[in-house]
C-alpha positions in Angstrom: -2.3 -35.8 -50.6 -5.1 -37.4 -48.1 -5.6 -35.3 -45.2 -6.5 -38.1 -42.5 -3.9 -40.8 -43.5 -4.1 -44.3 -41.0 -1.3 -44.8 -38.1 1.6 -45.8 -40.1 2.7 -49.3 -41.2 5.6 -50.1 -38.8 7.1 -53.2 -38.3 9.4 -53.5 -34.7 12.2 -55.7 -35.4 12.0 -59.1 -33.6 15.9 -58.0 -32.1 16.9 -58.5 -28.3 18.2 -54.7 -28.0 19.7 -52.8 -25.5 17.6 -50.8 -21.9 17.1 -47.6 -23.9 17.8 -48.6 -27.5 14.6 -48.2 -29.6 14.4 -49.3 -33.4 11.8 -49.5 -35.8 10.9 -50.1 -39.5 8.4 -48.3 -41.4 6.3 -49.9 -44.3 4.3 -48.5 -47.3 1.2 -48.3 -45.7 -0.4 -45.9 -43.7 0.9 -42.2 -45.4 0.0 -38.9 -48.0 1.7 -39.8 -50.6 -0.2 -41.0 -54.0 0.8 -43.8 -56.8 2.9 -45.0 -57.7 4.8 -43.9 -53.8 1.5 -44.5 -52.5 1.1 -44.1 -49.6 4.0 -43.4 -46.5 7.0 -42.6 -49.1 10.3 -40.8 -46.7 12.0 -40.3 -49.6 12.8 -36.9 -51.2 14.3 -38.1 -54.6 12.0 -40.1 -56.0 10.1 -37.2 -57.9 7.3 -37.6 -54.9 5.1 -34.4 -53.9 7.7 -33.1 -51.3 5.0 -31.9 -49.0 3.7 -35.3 -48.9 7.0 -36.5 -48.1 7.4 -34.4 -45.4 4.1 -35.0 -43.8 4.6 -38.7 -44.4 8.1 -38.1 -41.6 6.3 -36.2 -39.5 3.8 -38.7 -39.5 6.4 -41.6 -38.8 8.1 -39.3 -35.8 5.2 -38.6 -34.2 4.2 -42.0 -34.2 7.5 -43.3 -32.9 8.2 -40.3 -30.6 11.3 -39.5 -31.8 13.2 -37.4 -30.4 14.8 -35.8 -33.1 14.6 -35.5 -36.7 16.2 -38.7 -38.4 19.6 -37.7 -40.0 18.7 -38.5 -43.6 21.9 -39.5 -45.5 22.4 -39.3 -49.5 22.8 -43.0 -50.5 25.4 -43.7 -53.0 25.9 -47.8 -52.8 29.7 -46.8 -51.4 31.1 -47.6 -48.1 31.4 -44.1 -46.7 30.4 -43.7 -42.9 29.0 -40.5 -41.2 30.1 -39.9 -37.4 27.0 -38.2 -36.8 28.9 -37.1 -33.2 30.6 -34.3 -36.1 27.8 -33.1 -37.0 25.3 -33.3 -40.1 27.0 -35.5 -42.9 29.2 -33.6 -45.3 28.7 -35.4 -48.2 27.2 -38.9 -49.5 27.0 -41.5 -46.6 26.2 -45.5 -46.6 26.3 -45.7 -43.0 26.0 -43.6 -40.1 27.1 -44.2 -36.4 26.3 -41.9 -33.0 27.7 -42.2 -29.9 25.1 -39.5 -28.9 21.7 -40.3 -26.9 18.7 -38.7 -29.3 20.5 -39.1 -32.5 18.2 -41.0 -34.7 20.0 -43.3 -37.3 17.9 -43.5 -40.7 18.7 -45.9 -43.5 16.0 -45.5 -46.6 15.4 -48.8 -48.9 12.8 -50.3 -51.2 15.1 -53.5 -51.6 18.4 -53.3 -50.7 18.8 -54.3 -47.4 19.3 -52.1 -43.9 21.1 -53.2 -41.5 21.5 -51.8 -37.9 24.5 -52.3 -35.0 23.9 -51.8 -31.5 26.7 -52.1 -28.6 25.7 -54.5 -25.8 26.0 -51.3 -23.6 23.7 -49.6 -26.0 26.4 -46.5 -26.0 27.3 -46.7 -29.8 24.8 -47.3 -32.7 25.3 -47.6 -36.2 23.4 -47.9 -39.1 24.7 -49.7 -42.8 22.8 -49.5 -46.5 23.8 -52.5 -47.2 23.0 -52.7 -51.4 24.9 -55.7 -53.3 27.9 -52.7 -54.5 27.9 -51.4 -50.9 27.8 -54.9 -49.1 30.5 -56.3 -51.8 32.7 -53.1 -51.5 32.7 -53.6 -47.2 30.2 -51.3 -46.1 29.4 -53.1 -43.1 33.1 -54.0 -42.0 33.1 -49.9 -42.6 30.3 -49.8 -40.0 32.0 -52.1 -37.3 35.1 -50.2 -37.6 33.5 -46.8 -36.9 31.5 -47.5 -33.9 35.2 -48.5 -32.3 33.4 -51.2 -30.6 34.9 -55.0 -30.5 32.5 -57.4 -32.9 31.5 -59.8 -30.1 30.3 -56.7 -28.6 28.0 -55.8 -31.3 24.3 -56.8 -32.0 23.4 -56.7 -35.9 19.8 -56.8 -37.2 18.8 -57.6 -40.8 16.0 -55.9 -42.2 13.4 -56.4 -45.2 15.3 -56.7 -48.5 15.0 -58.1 -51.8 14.6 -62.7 -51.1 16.5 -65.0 -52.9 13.4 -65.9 -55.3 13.4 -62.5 -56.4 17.3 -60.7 -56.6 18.8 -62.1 -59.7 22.2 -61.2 -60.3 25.0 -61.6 -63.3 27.9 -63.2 -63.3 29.7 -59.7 -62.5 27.5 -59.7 -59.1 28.7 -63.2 -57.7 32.1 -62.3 -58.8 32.9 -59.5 -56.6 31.6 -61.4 -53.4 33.1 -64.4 -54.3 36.8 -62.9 -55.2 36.5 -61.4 -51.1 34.8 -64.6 -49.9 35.1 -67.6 -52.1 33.4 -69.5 -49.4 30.0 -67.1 -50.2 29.0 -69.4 -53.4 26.2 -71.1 -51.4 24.5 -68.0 -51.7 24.1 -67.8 -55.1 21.3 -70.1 -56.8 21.3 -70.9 -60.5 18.6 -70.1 -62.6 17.2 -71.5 -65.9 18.1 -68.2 -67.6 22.3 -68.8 -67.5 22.2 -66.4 -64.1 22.1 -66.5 -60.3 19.5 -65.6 -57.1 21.4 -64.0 -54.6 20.4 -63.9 -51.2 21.6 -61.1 -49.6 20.6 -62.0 -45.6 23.3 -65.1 -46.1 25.7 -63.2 -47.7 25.6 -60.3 -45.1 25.7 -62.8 -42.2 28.9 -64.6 -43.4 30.1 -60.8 -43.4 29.3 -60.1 -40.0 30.0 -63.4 -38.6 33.6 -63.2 -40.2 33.8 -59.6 -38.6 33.2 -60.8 -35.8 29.2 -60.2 -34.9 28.2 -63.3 -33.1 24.8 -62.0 -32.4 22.8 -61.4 -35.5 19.0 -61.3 -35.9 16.9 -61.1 -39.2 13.6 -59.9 -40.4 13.4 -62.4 -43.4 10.6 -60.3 -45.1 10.9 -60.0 -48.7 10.3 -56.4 -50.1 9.4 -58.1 -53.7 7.2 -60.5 -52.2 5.5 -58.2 -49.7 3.5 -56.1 -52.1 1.1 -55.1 -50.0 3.6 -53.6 -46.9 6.8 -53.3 -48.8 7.9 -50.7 -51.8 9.8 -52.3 -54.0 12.2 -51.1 -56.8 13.1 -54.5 -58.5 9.8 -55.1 -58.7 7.9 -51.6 -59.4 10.7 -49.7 -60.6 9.6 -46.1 -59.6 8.2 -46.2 -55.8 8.7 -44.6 -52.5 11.5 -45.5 -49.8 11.2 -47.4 -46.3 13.3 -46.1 -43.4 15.1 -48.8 -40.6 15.1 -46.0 -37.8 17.1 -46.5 -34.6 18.1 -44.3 -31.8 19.0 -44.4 -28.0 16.7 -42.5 -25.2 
């Protein structure tokens, strides 16, 4: 574990937010931890040095100044929601959402893609792990329907995730979004090898847009690509997790 590590790789989502609304992205760079989670790893199940880990989220908070500890879910690729307003999450979560000012929402990926809600009052927030299971399944209509705001009210953001060059899928994958949405087949690209490249950022919008979200902005950073700022776990296979972080002042 270095003892001096640089200010954290952060990346502040291009996303028209909110007075009081705060949201940011962490990347790989910039933390303790060594290869192959090298070097600012949050997450605690991916056989990291947990000391590390927790230096890397102190790191992060202090560098933010957040004002509380993020609420770190256990991600399943399911479509359950934590009201964080209950208290700590009871079990497995895909999603959180917070009514509460100081509550920071936390959302851990090295592919799959985060995604993050806001109220155009900036009173409810909500925050979706958005894998291909958890998108397909309706993780992010889950989302929508927790923070009890109307859609039109809602501001989305799409973080980093796996590009379209990258994410290829089976015949199984482009099943289950197509049997929901038969009009999501334009995001599916065939490849050479008898399979498809899925692009998750269209897919996601048509899910948000048909929810209802008329205001949706996008990173459009590839994790795969991004070697450099982004862990990847289609690409690297064991690595450390990013965190899309958001929380009202």
């Amino acid at each position: 574990m270095s003892s001096v590590p640089a200010a954290p790789g952060l990346l502040r989502p291009d996303w028209v937010l909110p007075p009081g609304v705060h949201a940011s992205f962490t990347l790989r760079s910039g933390g303790h931890s060594a290869a192959p989670c090298d070097s600012l790893n949050l997450g605690l199940h991916v056989g990291d040095d947990p000391v590390a880990v927790a230096a890397n989220r102190d790191h992060v908070a202090a560098a933010l100044g957040l004002p509380a500890a993020p609420a770190w879910l256990e991600q399943v690729h399911g479509t359950s929601v934590a009201d964080l307003d209950a208290g700590p999450p009871a079990g497995p979560a895909d999603s959180a959402v917070t009514h509460r000012a100081g509550q920071v929402l936390a959302i851990m990926v090295a592919d799959c893609l985060p995604v993050l809600f806001a109220s155009e009052d900036g009173q409810v927030l909500g925050a979706a792990h958005a894998g291909w299971r958890g998108l397909a399944a309706g993780v992010l209509e889950a989302t929508l329907a927790a923070m009890s705001v109307p859609a039109d009210q809602v501001r989305a953001w799409l973080g980093p995730a796996i590009g379209p060059d990258h994410f290829e899928v089976g015949d199984e994958v482009r099943a289950a979004f197509l049997a929901r949405d038969p009009g999501a087949a334009p995001a599916f690209r065939p490849n050479d090898r008898g399979r498809w490249q899925c692009d998750l950022h269209a897919v996601a919008r048509r899910r948000l847009a048909a929810a209802g979200v008329n205001a949706i902005a996008a990173s459009g950073l590839c994790t795969y690509a991004a070697a450099d700022r982004c862990f990847s776990f289609r690409r690297d296979g064991r690595t450390g997790r990013m965190a899309a972080l958001l929380w009202r002042s």
